[in-house]
C-alpha positions in Angstrom: 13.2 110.9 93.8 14.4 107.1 94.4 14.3 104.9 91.3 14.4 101.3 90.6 15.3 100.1 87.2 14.2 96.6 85.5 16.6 95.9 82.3 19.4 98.3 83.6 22.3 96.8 80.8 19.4 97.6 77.5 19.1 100.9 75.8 16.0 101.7 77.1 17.9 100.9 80.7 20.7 102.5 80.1 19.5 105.9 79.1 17.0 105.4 82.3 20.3 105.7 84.6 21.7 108.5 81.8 18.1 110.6 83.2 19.0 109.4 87.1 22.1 110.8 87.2 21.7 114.1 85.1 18.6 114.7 87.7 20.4 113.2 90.8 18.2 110.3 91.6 18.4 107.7 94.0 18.7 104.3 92.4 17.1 101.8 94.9 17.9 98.9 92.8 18.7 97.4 89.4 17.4 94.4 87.8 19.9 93.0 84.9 20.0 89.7 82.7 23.4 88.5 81.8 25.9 91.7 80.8 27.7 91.6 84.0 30.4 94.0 82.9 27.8 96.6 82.5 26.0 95.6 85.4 29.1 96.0 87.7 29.9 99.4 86.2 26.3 100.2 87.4 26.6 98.6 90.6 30.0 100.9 91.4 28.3 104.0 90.3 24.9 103.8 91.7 25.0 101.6 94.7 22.0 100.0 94.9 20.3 98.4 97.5 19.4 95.2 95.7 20.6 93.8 92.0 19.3 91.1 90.8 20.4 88.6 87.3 19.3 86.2 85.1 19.8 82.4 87.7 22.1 81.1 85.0 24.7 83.6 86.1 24.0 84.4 89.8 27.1 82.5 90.6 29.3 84.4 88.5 27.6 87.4 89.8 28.2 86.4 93.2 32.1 86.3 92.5 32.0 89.3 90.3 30.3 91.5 93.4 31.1 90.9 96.9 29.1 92.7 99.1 26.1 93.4 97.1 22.8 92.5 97.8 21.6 90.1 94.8 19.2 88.0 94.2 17.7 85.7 90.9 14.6 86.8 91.5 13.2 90.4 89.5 9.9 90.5 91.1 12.2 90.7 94.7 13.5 93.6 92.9 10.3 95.2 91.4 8.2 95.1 94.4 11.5 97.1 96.9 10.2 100.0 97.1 10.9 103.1 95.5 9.0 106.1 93.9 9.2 105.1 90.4 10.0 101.3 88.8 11.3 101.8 85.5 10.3 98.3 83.6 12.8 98.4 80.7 12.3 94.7 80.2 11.4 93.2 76.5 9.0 90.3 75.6 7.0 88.5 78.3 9.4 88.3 80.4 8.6 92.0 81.4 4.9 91.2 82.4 5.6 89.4 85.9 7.6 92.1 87.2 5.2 94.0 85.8 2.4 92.5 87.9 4.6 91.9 91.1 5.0 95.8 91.2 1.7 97.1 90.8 0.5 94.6 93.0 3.0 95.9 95.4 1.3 99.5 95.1 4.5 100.8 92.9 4.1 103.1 90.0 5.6 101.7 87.1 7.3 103.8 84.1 6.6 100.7 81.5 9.3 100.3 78.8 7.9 96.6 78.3 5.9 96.9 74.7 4.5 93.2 75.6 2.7 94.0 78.8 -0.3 96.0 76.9 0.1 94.6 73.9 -0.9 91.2 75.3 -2.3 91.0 78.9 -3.4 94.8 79.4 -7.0 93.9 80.9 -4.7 91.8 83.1 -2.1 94.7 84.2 -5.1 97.1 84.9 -6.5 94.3 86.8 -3.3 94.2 88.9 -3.1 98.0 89.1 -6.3 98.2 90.3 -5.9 95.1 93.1 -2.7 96.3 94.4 -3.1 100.6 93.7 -0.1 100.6 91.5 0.0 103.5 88.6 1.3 103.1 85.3 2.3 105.9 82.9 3.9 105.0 79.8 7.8 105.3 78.6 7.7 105.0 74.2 8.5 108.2 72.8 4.4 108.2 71.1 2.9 107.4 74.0 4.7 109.8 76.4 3.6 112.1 73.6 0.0 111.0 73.7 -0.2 111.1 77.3 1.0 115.2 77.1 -1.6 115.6 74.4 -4.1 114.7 77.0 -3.4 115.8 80.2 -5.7 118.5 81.4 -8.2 116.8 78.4 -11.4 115.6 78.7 -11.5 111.8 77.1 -14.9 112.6 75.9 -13.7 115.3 73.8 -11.3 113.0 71.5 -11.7 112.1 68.1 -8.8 110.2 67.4 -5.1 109.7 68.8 -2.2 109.6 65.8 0.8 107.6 66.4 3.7 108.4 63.7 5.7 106.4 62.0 9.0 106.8 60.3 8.1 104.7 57.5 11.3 102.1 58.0 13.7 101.5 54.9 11.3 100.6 52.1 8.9 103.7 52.9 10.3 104.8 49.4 10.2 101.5 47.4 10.6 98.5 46.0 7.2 98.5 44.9 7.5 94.5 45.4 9.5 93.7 48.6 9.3 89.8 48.0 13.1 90.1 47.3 14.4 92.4 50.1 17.1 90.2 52.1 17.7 90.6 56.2 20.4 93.0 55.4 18.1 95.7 53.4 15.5 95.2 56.3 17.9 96.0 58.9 19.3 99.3 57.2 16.8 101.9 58.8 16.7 105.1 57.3 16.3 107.1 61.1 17.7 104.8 64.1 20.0 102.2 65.0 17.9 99.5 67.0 18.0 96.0 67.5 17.4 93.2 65.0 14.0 92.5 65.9 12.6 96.4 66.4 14.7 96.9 63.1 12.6 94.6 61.1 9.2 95.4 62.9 10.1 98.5 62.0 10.3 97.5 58.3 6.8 95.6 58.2 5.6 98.3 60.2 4.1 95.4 62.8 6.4 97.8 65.1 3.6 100.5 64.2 0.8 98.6 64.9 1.9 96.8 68.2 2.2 100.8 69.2 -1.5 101.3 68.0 -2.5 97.9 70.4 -0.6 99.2 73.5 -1.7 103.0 72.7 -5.6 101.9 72.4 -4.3 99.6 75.7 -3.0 102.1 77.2 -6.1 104.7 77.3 -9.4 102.7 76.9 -10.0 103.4 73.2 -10.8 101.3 70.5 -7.8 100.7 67.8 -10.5 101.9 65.1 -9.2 105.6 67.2 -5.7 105.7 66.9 -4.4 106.2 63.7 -0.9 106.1 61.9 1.0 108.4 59.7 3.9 108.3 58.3 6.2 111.3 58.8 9.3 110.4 57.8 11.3 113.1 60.3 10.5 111.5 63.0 10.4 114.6 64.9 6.1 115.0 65.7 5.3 111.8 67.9 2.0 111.9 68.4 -0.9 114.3 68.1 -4.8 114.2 69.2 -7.7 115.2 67.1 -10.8 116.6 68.9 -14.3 116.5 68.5 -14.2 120.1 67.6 -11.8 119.5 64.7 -8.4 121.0 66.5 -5.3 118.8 66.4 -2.8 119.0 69.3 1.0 117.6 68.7 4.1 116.4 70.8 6.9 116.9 69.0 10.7 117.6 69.8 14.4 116.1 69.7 14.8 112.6 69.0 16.4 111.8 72.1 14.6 108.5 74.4 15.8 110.3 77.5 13.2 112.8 77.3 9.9 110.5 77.1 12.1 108.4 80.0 12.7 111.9 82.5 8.1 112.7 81.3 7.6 109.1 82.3 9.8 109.3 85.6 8.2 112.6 86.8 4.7 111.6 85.9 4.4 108.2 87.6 3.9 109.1 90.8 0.3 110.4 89.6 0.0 107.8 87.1 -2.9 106.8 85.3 -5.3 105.3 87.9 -7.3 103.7 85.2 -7.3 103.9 81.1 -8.0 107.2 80.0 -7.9 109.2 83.0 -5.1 111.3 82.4 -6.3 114.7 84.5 -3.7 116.6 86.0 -0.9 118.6 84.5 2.2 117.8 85.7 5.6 120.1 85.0 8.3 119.1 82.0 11.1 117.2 83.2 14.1 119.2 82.4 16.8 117.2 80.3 20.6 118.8 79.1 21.2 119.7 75.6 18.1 121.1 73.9 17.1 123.8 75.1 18.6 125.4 71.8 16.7 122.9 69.5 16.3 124.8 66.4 12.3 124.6 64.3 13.2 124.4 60.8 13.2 122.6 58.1 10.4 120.6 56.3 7.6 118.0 57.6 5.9 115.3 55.4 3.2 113.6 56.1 2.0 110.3 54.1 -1.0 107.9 54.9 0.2 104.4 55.5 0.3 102.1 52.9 -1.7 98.8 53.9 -1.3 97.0 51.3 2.4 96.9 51.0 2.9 96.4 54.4 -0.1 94.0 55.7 1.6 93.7 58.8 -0.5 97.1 60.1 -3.7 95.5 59.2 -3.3 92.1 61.1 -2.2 94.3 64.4 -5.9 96.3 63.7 -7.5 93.1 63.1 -6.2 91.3 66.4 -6.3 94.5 68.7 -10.1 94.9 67.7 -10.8 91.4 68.3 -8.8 90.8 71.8 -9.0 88.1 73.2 -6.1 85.6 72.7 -5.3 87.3 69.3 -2.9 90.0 70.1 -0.7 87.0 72.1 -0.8 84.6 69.5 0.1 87.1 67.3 2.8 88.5 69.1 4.4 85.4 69.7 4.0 84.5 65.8 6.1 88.1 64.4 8.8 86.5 67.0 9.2 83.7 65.6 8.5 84.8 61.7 11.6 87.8 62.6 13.6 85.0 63.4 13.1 82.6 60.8 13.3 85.6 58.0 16.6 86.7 59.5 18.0 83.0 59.8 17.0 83.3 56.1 13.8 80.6 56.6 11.2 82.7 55.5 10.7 86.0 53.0 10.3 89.0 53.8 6.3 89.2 52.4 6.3 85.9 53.9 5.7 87.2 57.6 2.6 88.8 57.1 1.0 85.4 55.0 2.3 83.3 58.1 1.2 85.8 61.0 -1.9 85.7 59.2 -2.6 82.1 59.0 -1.4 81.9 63.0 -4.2 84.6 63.6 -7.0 82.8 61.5 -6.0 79.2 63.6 -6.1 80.7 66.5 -8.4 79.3 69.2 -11.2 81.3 71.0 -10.8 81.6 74.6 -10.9 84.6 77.6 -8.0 86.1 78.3 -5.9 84.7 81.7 -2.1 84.4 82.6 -2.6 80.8 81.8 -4.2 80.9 79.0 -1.7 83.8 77.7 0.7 81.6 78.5 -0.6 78.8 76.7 -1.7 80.8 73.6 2.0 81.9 73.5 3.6 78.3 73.7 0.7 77.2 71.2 1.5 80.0 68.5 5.5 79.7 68.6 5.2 76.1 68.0 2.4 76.8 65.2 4.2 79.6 63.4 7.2 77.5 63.4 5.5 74.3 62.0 4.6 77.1 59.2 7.9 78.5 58.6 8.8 74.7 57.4 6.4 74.3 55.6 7.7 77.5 53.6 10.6 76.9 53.8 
């Protein structure tokens, strides 16, 4: 198996080479943005064919790795070919290499929350031109896509997503007063700053149910949320007959990443079609994982965290919604973290961006345009706020 990976220096990356070397994969090439220690500890071990950086440090690069193929360009890298790309890329930066590959004919592990989130008639529309597969690499909807295969889309009630609930699952009642450092003090994982607090609105949550409904044709009225605050079931399908089936397992991102890797070659030739069982990746260290202990389960509280809502109410929509409001949380993380705006403050302002947000049909321009237009807007908000 010969991998390529796109964001090799992120966690999502790094743990994507963890899986290539435990399983002895071939890594065609790496893609990278500016950690070029990392990178050249990569480089040394894995001897890739082609690297390439962010343009503001090719030079550097240059000096830093005689002899290696490199280039400024990721889309030169995601289109080499190889059996799997691994797109471990975050924000929109993510969706050209994205496009580049499965226009290329690649299958495509997608790490990059972004690409279905905001342009996923326009990925399938790419798959589609250029034969490329995509199978997804979050731990819910590698679990969702076991749930299904071998299933019959017809037969499917509803797909749950679960949530860990963030750090104010238990309270305060109000959270108009929470500060940036409360927010970033999750209960289960150690992420970055801007999962960290998407986690805490839950707008992490519903971005998941966007790219989930994305991800297999359904509407986000059929994918629900719970919260289960072990974090160890995470996902489960209910069917028309009234049986529930669940993924659950280790906490550990390597597993969904070895699923994803082994299960891209088939792909997912179109949303929902998910036919075709496909063996477990094997992955060191739990095989001994013990089943014990106790597993809550909680509905999600909407009106505490509104954040969940606005995600339903721009997935149903489409459109240019889910951009705008992609590109508003972005901004709104920022400002509440810079200490601009309040914590209850994000939803009001990603909100108000949803309700301005012009009508239009769905293009890389116009994405493009709707994300310029709503960065600018929510930040005209924030100081108004302020």
């Amino acid at each position: 198996m010969s991998v390529t990976v796109l964001g090799s220096t992120g966690s999502i990356g790094t743990q994507a080479l963890d899986v290539a070397r435990e399983r002895g994969y071939t890594v065609m090439a790496l893609a990278a943005g500016r950690n070029l220690e990392l990178l050249a500890e990569q480089v040394r071990e894995f001897r890739p064919a082609l690297v390439s950086v962010d343009p503001a440090v090719y030079a550097e690069a240059k000096a830093l790795l005689p002899g290696t193929n490199l280039t400024a360009d990721v889309c030169e890298v995601a289109v080499r070919k190889a059996d799997v790309v691994v797109n471990a890329m975050s924000g929109l930066i993510g969706l050209a290499p994205t496009r580049a590959a499965l226009q290329a004919g690649q299958a495509v592990a997608l790490a990059t929350k972004e690409a279905m989130v905001t342009a996923a008639g326009l990925i399938w529309e790419a798959a589609s031109a250029g034969g490329g597969r995509v199978v997804p690499v979050d731990s819910e909807h590698t679990g969702v896509f076991q749930c299904l295969t071998g299933e019959d889309m017809a037969d499917v009630a509803e797909v749950i997503l679960t949530a860990s609930g963030g750090p104010f699952r238990d309270g305060p009642a109000d959270l108009g007063g929470v500060t940036p450092a409360q927010a970033l003090r999750h209960p289960s994982w150690s992420m970055g700053p801007k999962v960290t607090i998407d986690s805490a609105t839950l707008m992490n949550k519903g971005l998941e149910v966007m790219e989930c409904a994305s991800l297999y044709g359904l509407p986000p009225s059929q994918v629900g949320v719970v919260v289960h605050p072990q974090s160890l079931i995470h996902a489960a399908v209910r069917f028309r007959d009234g049986s529930l089936k669940a993924q659950f397992g280790p906490t550990d991102m390597r597993l969904p990443i070895a699923y994803a890797i082994d299960a891209a070659p088939t792909g997912m030739q179109r949303p929902g079609d998910v036919r075709g069982a496909r063996r477990g990746p094997e992955v060191a260290g739990h095989l001994g994982w013990p089943l014990r202990g106790t597993w809550e389960f909680r509905e999600p509280d909407f009106d505490r965290f509104p954040c969940l809502g606005l995600a339903y109410r721009a997935g149903e929509a489409g459109g240019l919604l889910p951009v705008a409001l992609n590109a508003a949380d972005e901004v709104a993380v920022e400002a509440f973290l810079a200490g601009q705006l309040t914590f209850t403050g994000i939803p009001r302002l990603l909100e108000q961006v949803l309700d301005e947000t012009p009508a239009g049909t769905l293009s890389w321009d116009s994405l493009a345009e709707t994300d310029a237009w709503a960065r600018v807007r929510a930040w005209e908000l924030v100081g108004v706020r302020a």
